[in-house]
VOGU-3710 file (C-alpha; in Angstrom, 3 decimals, decimal comma):
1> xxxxxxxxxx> 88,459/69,610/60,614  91,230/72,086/61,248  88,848/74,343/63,550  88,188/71,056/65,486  92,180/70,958/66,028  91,954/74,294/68,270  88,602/73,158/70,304  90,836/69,759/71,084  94,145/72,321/71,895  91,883/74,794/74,292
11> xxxxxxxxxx> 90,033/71,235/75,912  93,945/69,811/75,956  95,041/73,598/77,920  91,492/73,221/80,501  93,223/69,523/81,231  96,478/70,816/82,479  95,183/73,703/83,863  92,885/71,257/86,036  96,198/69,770/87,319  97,301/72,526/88,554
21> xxxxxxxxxx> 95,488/73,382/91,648  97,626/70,490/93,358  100,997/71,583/92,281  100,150/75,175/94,110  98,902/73,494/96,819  102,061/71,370/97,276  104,222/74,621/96,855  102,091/76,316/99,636  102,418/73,602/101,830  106,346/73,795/101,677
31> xxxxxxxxxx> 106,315/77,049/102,332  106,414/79,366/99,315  103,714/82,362/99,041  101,567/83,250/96,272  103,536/85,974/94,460  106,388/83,889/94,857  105,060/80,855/93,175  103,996/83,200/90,534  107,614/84,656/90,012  109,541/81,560/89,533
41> xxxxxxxxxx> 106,901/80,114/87,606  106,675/83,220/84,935  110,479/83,756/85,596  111,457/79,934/84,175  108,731/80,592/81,550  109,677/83,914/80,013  113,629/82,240/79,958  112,207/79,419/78,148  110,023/81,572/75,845  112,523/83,468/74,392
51> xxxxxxxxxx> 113,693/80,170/72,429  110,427/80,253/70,037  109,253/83,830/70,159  109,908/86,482/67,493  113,357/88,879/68,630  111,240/92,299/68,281  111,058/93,655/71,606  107,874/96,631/71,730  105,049/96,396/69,642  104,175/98,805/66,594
61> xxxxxxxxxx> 102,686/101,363/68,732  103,299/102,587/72,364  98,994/101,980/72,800  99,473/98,415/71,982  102,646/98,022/74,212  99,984/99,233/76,820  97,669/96,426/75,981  100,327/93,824/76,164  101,425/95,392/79,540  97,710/95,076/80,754
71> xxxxxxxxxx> 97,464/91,383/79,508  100,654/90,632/81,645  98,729/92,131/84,407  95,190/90,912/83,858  96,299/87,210/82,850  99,161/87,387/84,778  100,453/89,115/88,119  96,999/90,125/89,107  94,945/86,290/88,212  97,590/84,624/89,778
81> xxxxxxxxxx> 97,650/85,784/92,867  94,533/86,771/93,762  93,706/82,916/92,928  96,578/81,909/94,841  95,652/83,672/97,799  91,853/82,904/97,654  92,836/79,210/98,310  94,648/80,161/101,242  91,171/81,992/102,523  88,282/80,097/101,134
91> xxxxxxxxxx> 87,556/76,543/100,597  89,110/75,198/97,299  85,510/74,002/96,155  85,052/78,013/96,630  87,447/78,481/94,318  86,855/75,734/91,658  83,045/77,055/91,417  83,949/80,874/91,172  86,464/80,336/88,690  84,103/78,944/86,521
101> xxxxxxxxxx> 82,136/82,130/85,956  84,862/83,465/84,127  83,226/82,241/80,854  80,140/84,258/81,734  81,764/86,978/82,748  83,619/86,870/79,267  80,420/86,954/77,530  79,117/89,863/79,322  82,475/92,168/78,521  82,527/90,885/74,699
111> xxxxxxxxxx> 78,783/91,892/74,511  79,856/95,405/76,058  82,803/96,049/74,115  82,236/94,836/71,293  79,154/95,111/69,529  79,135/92,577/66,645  79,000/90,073/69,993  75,088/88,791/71,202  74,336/87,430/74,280  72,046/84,969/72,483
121> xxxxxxxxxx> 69,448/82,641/74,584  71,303/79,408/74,161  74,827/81,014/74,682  73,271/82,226/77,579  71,614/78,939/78,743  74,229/76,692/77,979  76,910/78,653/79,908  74,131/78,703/83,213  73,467/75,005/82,669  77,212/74,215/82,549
131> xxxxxxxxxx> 77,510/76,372/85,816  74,912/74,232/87,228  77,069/71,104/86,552  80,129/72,827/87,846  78,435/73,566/91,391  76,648/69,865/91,361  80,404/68,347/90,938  81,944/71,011/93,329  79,359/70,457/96,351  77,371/67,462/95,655
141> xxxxxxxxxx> 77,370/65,461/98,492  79,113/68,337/100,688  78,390/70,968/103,316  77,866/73,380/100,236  79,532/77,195/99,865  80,670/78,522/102,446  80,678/82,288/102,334  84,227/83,841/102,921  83,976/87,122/101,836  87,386/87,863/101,396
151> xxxxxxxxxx> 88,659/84,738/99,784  85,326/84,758/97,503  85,543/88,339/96,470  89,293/87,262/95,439  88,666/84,535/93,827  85,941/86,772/91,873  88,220/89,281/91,131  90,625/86,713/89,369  87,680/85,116/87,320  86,829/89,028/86,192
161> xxxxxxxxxx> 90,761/88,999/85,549  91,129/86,524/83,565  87,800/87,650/81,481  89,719/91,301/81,262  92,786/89,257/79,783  90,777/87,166/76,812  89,296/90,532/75,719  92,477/92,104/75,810  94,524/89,218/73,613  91,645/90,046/71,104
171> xxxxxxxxxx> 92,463/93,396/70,344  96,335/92,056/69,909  95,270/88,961/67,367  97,509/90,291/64,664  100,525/90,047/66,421  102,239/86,430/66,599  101,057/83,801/69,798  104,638/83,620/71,086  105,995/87,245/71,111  101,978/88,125/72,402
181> xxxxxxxxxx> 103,223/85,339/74,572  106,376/86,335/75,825  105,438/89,837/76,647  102,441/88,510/78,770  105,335/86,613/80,817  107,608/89,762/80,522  104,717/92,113/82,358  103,265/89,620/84,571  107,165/89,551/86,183  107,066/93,593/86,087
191> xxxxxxxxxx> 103,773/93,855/87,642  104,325/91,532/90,699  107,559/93,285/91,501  105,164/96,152/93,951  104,274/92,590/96,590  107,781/92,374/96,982  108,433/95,691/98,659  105,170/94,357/101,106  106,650/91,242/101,480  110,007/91,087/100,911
201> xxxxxxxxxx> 111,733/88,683/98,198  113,665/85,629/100,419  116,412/83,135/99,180  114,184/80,279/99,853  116,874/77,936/98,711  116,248/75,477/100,578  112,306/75,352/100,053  113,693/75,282/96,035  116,063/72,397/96,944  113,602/69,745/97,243
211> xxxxxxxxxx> 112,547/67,607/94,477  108,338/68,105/94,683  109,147/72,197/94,985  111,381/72,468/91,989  109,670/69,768/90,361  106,236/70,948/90,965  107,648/74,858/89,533  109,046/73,037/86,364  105,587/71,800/85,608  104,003/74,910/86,088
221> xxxxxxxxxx> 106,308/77,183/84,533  107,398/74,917/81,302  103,814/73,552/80,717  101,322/75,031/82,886  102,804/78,518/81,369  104,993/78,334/78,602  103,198/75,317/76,746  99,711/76,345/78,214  99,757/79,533/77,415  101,213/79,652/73,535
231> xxxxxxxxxx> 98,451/77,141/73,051  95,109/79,062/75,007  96,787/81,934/73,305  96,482/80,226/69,871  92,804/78,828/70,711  91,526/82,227/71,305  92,809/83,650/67,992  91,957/80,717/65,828  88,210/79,631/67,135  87,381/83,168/69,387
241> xxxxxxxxxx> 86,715/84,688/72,936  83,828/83,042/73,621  84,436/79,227/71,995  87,886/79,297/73,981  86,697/80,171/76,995  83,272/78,117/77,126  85,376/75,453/77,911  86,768/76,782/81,159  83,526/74,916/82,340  84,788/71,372/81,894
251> xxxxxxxxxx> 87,796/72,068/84,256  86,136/70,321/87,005  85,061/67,357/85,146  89,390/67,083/85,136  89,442/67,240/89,151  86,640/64,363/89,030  88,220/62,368/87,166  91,743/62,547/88,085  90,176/61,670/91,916  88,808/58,488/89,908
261> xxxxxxxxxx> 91,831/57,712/88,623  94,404/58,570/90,743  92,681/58,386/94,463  90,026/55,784/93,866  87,004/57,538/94,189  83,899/56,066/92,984  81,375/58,446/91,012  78,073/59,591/92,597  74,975/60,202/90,918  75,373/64,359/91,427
271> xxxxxxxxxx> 78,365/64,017/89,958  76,901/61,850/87,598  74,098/65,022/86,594  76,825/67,452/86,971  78,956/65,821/84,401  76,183/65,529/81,991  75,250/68,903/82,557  78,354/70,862/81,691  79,000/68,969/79,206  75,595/69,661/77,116
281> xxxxxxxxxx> 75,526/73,101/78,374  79,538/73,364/77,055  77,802/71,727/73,783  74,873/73,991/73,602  76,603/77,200/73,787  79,065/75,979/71,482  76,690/75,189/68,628  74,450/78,279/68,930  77,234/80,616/70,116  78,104/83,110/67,204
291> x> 80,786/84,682/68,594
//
């Protein structure tokens, strides 16, 4: 019962993270760039962090204070923005679908580094199936991908990022989730500092000013981050790489049916498939995944 706990905290984490696609958005639209977005949000986070992590500042060794600078750039400064940017390139149902190879992608790094990890048949099926769903939801009903290499290869690169990042947090289990946490925030801010001297920092107070830009950065940063994170963080210690991030796949089953919800839309039969499919192929690869 207390495993199920940390499947329901990683589905509760996909949820928000669904939500957050539109917050960007919003942000972009008033006028703030990628790397910024990314600074105030993991600026406001790591200030809010430091009221629940541990005081210790460096790790136990300066090899692990290298990992935790590499998750703050792999699940931080370097997934961030190349996501950010990809929207502002390629089609957002680009981006949704790409995103969601991360989980594969996972598998294929845990099976390479570490070797007590099997790319089993069903893991394997289950994680294609649930891609299958992902792309029926994304372009059911649509034009379909369109190709745009840049913003695609971006969007790639984030998915591979944020693979890099899970395997990293692995190695670091034995450390506590907030103060694995807080440095994650800490680096992410240290390693975005280099777009700043290509596009210099601006005041931007009054883009901050209005109420859906600071209230849309408070969301991200206080529970898209701080919450979001302590609790993914937590998920992949407690139930493992590959459980945790099998559920990356149900992310656009969020954007469905917040668009039923919230805008009205009525559900289509792909859809319909799509839905079913990720979630038996999330099922599947749960049940027969030994990882």
């Amino acid at each position: 019962m207390k495993q199920g706990y940390y499947h329901l905290l990683a589905i509760a984490v996909v949820v928000v993270w669904g939500l957050t696609y539109i917050s960007t958005k919003v942000l972009i639209q008033h006028g703030l760039h990628p790397h910024e977005i990314f600074f105030y949000r993991f600026l406001v986070a790591y200030a809010g962090i430091w009221l629940i992590a541990p005081r210790r500042l460096l790790a136990n060794s300066w090899k692990e204070e290298g990992l935790l600078a590499l998750a703050g750039f792999f699940g931080g400064s370097l997934y961030f923005y190349t996501e950010n940017t990809a929207l502002g390139m390629t089609q957002a149902s680009n981006v949704a679908f790409l995103l969601c190879t991360a989980p594969l992608l996972t598998a294929f790094l845990s099976a390479a580094y570490y070797k007590e990890v099997r790319l089993g048949v069903h893991l394997l099926a289950g994680s294609v199936l649930a891609l299958c769903g992902v792309g029926l939801i994304v372009f059911g009903g649509k034009e379909g991908l369109k190709v745009s290499p840049w913003g695609d290869l971006l969007t790639l690169s984030a998915a591979f990022s944020w693979a890099c990042y899970s395997l990293v947090i692995r190695r670091l289990s034995h450390y506590p989730v907030s103060f694995i946490t807080r440095k994650v925030f800490f680096y992410g801010l240290v390693t975005i500092l280099p777009m700043f001297a290509i596009f210099p920092f601006r005041g931007n107070v009054g883009i901050l000013s209005q109420p859906a830009v600071w209230m849309n950065l408070l969301f991200l940063a206080l529970v898209a981050s701080l919450v979001c994170f302590v609790a993914w963080n937590v998920a992949l210690k407690k139930i493992g790489v590959m459980h945790t991030s099998n559920y990356i796949y149900l992310s656009p089953l969020v954007t469905l049916g917040a668009s039923m919800l919230i805008l009205g839309e009525v559900l289509t039969f792909t859809s319909a498939v799509g839905a079913a499919c990720i979630l038996c192929g999330v099922y599947w690869a749960e049940k027969k995944s030994g990882a």
